[in-house]
N, C-alpha and C positions, 0 to 999 in steps of 0.2 A: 287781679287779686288785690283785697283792699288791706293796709296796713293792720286791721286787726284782723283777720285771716291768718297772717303770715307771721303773725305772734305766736298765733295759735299754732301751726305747726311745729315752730321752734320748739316752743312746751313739750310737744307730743314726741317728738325726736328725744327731746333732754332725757324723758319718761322712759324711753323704753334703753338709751344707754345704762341709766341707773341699773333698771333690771337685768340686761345681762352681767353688769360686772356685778350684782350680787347673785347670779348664776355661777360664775367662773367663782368667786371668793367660797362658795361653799363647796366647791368640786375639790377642791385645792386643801380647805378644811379635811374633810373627808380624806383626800390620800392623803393628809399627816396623821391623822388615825389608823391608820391601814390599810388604807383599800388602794388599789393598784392606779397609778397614773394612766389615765387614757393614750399619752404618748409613747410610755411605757411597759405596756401589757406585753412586750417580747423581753428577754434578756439580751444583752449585747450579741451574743453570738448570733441568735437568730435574726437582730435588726440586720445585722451583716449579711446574712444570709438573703434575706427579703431585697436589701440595697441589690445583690449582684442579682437577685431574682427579675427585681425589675431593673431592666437595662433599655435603654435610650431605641428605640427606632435606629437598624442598623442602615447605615448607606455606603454605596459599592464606594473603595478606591479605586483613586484615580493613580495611572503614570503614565510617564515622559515616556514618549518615544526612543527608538533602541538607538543609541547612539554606540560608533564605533570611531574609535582614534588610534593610531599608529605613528610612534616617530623608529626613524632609523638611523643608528650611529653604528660610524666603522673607524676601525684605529688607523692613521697614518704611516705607520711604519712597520712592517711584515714582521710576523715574528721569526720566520724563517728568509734568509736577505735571497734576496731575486725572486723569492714566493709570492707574486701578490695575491695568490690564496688563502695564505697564511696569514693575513690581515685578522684584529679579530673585529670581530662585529655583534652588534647588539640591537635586537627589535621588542618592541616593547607595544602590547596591541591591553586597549582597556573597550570590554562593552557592559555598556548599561543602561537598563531599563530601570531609572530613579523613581522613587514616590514621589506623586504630587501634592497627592491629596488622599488622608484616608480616614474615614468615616466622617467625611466632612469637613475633617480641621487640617486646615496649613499649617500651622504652625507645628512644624515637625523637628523643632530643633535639638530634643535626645536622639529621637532614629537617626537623622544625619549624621550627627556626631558620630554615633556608635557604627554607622554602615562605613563612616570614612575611616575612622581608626581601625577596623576590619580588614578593608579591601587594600586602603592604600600604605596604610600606615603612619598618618601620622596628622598632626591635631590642626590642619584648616577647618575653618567650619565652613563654607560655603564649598560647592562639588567640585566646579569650575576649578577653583583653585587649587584644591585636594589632586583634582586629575592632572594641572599642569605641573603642579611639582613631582609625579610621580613618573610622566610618560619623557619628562626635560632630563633623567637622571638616567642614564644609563649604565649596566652590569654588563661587563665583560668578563670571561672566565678567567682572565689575566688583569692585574692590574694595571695600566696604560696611563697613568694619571691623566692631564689634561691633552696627550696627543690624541686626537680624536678628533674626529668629524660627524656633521648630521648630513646626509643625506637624503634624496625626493623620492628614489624608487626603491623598493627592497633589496638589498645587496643578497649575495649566492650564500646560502647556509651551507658553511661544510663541517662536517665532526671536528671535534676538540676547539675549533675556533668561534664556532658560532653558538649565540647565547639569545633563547628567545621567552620571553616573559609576560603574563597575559592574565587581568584581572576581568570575569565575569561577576555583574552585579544584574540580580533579576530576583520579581517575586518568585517564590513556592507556594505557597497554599494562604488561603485567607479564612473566617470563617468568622460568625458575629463576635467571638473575643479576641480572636488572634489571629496577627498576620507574622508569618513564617518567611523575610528574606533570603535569599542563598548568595552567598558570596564563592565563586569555584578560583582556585589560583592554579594555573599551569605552570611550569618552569622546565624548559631543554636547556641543561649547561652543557651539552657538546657531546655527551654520551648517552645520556639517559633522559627521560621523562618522569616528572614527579609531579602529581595533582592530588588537589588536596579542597573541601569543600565545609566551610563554616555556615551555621546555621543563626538567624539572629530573628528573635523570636519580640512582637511587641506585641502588647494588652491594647486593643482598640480603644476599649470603651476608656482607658484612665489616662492613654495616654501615655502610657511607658515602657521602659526595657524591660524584658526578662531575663535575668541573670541562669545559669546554670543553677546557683544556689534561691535562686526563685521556685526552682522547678522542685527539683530534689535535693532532697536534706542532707546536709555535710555532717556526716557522722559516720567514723570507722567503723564501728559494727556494722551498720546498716549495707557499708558499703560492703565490707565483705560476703552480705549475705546476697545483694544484689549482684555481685560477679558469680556467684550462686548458679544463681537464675538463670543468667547469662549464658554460662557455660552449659547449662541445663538446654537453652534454646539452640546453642553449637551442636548437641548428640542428635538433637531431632532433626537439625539438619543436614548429619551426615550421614544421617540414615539411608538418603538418596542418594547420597555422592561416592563416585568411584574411590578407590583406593590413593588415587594420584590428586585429587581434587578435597582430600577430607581437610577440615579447618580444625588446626590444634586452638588448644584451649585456652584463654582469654589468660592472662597475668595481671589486669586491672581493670577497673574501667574507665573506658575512654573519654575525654574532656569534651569530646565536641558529640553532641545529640541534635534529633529533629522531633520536634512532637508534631504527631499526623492526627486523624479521626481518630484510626483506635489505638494508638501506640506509642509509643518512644522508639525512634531509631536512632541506636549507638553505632558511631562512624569507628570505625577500625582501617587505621592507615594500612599500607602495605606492610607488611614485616612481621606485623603482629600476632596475626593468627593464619594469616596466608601471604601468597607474594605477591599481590592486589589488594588495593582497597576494598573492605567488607563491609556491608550494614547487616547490623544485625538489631529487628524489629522486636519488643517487647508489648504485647499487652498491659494496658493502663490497669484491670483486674489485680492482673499481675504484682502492679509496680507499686497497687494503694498503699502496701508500709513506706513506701521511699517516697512518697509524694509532699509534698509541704503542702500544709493548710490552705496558701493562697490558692494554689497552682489546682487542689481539689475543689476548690469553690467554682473556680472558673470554671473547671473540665465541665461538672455539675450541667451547669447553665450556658452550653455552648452548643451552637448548632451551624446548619448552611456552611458546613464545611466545600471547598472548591478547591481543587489543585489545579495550576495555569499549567498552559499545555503549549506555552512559546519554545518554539526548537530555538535555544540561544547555546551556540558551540563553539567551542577555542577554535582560532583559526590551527590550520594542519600545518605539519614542519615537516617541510620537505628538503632534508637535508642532504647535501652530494657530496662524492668524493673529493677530497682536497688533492687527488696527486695526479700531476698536470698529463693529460692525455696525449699520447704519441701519433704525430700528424702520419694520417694513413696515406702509404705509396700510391703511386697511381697505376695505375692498370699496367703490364707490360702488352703491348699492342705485338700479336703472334702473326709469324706470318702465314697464311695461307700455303698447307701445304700440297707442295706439289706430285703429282704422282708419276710414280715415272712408268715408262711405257717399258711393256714385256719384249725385250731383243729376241729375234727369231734366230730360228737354230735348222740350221738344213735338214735335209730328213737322212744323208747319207750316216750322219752318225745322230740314232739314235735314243743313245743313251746320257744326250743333254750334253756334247763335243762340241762346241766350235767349228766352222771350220777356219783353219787355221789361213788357207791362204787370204779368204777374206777381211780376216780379222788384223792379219798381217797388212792388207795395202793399208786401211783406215788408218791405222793405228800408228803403224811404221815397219818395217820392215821384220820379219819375221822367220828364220827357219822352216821348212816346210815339216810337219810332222803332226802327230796331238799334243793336245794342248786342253787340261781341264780347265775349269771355269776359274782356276784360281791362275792361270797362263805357268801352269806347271807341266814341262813336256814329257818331262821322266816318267810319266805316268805312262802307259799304255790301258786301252781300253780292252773291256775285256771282251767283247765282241762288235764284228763288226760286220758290216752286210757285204751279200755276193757279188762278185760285178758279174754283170748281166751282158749278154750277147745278143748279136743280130741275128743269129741262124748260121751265119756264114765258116763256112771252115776255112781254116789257115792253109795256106797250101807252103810247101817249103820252097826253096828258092827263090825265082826273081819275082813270084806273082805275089800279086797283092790277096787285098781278102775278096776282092772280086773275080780274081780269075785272069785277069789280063797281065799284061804284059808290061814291066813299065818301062813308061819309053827313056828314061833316066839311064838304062842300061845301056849297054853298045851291044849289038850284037858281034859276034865272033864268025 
């Protein structure tokens, strides 16, 4: 291209900038006369509306692998002396399945925050941290001050001594504007079990927290008409419940909620309206007077709702008795017994007699007579058998019972 060529196109570029800025100067004329800004043809409310309408290409979160950690302390000195059952002892178990990433951005530094002052209670900002100052601090049902030790393997849980405390952090539900954390906290103080389940609700697309007061409107009237409601949704549900199972009726409404696809579910601890923790589900229909504007813009333009389906469970406490088990005897070793042999009894007596003179040489010397089986002689029997002959007749005098003569005699 020769240097007048490339004059020439300069010119031609200058040319047509001039015309559009007297394009744009007369459009601009124009809406100060009246006529509507091209930028402008919505009112505020509706730009807002178009902004949340159109929202960014939604992309899956990501998280950490389910991590579990457990430390164990037990106190040094029994509370009951010579009990070392009586020791008290404290297990302390944290899982979670952390955000890494969600809708693309790392940079997650309000949800940390807000997930760590939830779960563990208290204001580290990085997890790691959060988790070691919570699992290093152990609760004993007694105070013990620093006698204490940590232990490698679980020590024996037993009533009133043993103390076990257990922070679960996992998603709930995701969906293009909202992802729904659950944070569950378990606590055994040695008698009972008490669980209990916070919801922590964040805005994908902006990036931020949802407060309660985000969701729904802080105002007494409103609130009393939503316990209304509430109560409204307790009769329908004991329409099906036994007599023993019906839920009395709500006294406020409760601080801690879950928003699902179609609903708000309000957490009701135990005590409250039964002797278990109760959710009780409300339609968004329902709820539109209590809704705050933000919270309806979103619902609006919200879809690919998903609830996670990870079985993440408190560990089980399996607590035993503390009162020391009595060491069991040992067998007594029997002897085999012996049986004794049935003694014969003659036949001349009997009605079960002895006879006496046998029983007499064995034994020792003996009276000739009966003799019952207790060696009682006073007894006589009361029958007793014939004595028996040869045939032979007695003859009187010198003969015998054969007839002859005995020769013992002298003859005369």
């Amino acid at each position: 291209m020769t240097k007048k060529n490339l004059i020439i196109v300069i010119v031609l570029l200058a040319l047509i900038d001039l015309v559009a800025a007297g394009w744009y100067t007369s459009r601009s004329i124009e809406a100060g006369n009246g006529s509507q800004n091209f930028f402008d043809q919505r009112d505020s409310t509706e730009a807002i509306a178009m902004a949340d309408t159109v929202t960014s290409a939604s992309q899956a979160d990501e998280f950490d692998k389910l991590q579990h950690n457990t430390y164990y302390f037990i106190s040094n000195t029994p509370a009951v002396a010579g009990n070392n059952n009586s020791c008290y002892t404290s297990i302390k178990h944290v899982k979670v399945k952390w955000p890494k990433k969600v809708n693309g951005d790392e940079e997650l530094t309000e949800l940390n925050k807000e997930l760590i002052k939830t779960a563990f209670n208290n204001s580290q900002s990085q997890l790691k941290d959060a988790r070691y100052t919570y699992l290093n601090t152990p609760v004993f049902n007694k105070s013990v001050g620093d006698d204490y030790r940590t232990l490698v393997k679980a020590p024996t849980i037993y009533p009133t001594y043993g103390n076990v405390n257990q922070v679960l952090v996992y998603p709930y539900m995701t969906s293009q504007r909202l992802l729904v954390m659950e944070v569950d906290k378990v606590e055994y103080d040695g008698t009972s079990t008490d669980k209990s389940s916070i919801f922590v609700h964040y805005d994908r697309q902006n990036g931020r927290v949802l407060s309660r007061m985000n969701i729904l409107q802080a105002d007494a009237t409103l609130e009393n008409k939503l316990l209304k409601i509430i109560n409204k949704k307790i009769d329908d549900l004991n329409r099906g419940r036994s007599e023993e199972r019906r839920l009395q009726h709500a006294l406020n409404v409760p601080a801690e909620i879950c928003c699902g696809k179609k609903g708000i579910t309000f957490l009701f601890k135990h005590g409250s309206i039964s002797d278990s923790n109760i959710e009780i589900q409300v339609d968004y229909d329902k709820l539109e007077p209590f809704l705050t504007q933000e919270f309806k813009k979103l619902q609006a333009n919200n879809e690919g709702f998903k609830i996670f389906d990870d079985d993440i469970k408190p560990e089980p406490i399996n607590s035993r008795s503390y009162e020391v088990k009595k060491a069991t005897p040992a067998p007594v070793k029997q002897e085999p017994v012996v049986k004794k042999k049935k003694r014969s009894y003659y036949n001349k007596y009997n009605n079960g007699y002895r006879n006496s003179y046998k029983h007499g040489y064995k034994r020792g010397y003996r009276k000739k007579g009966y003799y019952n089986q207790q060696g009682d002689s006073t007894v006589k029997p009361t029958q007793t058998t014939k004595r028996r002959y040869s045939g032979a007749k007695r003859r009187s005098g010198r003969y015998g019972y054969a007839g002859q003569r005995r020769s013992s005699h002298r003859r005369r």
